[in-house]
N, C-alpha and C positions, 0 to 999 in steps of 0.2 A: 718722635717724641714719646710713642706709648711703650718704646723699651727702655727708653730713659726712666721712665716713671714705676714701670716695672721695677727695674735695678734700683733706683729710691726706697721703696715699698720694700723690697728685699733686706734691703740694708737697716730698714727702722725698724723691723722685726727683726733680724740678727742681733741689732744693739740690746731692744727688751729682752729677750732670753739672755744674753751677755749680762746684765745685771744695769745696763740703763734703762732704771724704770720712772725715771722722769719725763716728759713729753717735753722733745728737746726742740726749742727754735730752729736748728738749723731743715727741721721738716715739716713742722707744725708752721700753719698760718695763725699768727695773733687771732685773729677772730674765729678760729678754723671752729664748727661743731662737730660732736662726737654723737651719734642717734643709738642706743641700745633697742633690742630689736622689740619687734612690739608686743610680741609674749613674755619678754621679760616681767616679770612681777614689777621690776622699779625701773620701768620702760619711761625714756626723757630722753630730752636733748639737751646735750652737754652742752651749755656755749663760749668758748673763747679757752685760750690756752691753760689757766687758771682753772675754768674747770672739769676740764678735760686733765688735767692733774690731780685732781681730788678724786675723779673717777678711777684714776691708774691706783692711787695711794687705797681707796676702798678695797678694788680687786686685793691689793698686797696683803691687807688686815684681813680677810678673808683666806686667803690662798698664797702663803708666803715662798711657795715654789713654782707659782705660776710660770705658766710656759706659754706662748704661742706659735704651736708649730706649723709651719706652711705646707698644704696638702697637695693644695692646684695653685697655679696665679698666670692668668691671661690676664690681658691691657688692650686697652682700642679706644683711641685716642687721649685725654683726659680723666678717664675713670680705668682703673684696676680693681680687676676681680681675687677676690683670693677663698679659698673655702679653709679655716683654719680650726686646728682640733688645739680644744683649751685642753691641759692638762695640769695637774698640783696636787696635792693635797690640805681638807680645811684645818686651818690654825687649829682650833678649839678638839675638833677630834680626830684628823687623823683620815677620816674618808679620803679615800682617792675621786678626784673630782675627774671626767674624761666626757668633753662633749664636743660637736663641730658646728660651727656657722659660718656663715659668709660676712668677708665685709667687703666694702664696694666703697673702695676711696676716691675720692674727686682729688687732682691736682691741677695749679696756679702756676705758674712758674716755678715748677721745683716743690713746693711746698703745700701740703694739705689741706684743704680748705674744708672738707668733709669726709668722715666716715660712718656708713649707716651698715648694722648688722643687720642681717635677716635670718629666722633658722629655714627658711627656704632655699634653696640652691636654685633652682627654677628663677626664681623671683629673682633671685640677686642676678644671675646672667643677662636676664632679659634686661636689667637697670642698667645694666653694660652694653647691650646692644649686643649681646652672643647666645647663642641657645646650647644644650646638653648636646641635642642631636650630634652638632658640629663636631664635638670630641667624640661622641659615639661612631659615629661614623668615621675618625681617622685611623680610629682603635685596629 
């Protein structure tokens, strides 16, 4: 199941950069929440598909070249890890925007039930049940 969930998680982020920037049912759970990380200035949880859509639409008004590129992504069991580097530049001026966090998706049968960002990489592993060392040491 955790390479199935992998190749899911793969696939919903190839659609967003592809130009599906709407949070599609066929991977999103109706109730699924979205947690922005908690240094975020406008740090919340998303609830339900609705609005976690409104979240996608804020990024776009913000960053209408938003990208999220996949850096790492391990899976074990129900939860996928991924450490991703936002890229775009802002609407209004032009800044090149380039940062990385983790997000750490819970899946249901196929579908997303939660995703919580962390700017901790540490932190987000361990919420996976994997540690840095693991990769370091395959290196």
């Amino acid at each position: 199941m955790s390479e199935e969930n992998l190749q899911r998680v793969r696939e919903q982020y190839a659609r967003y950069n592809a130009g599906e920037r709407v949070p599609g049912r066929w991977f999103w759970h109706e109730d699924a929440e979205y947690h922005t990380a908690r240094e975020d200035p406008d740090h919340a949880a998303h609830r339900g598909i609705d609005a976690i859509a409104k979240l996608f639409a804020s990024w776009l008004e913000a960053y209408p070249d938003l990208r999220l590129e996949i850096q790492q992504a391990e899976a074990r069991g129900d939860k996928v890890f991924l450490w991703i580097r936002f890229t775009g530049h802002g609407a209004a001026s032009g800044i090149p925007l380039q940062m990385e966090l983790a997000h750490v998706c819970t899946l249901r049968d196929g579908k997303a039930v939660s995703v919580v960002e962390y700017s901790d990489r540490d932190e987000a592993l361990a919420a996976v049940g994997l540690s840095e060392t693991r990769f370091l040491e395959s290196e």
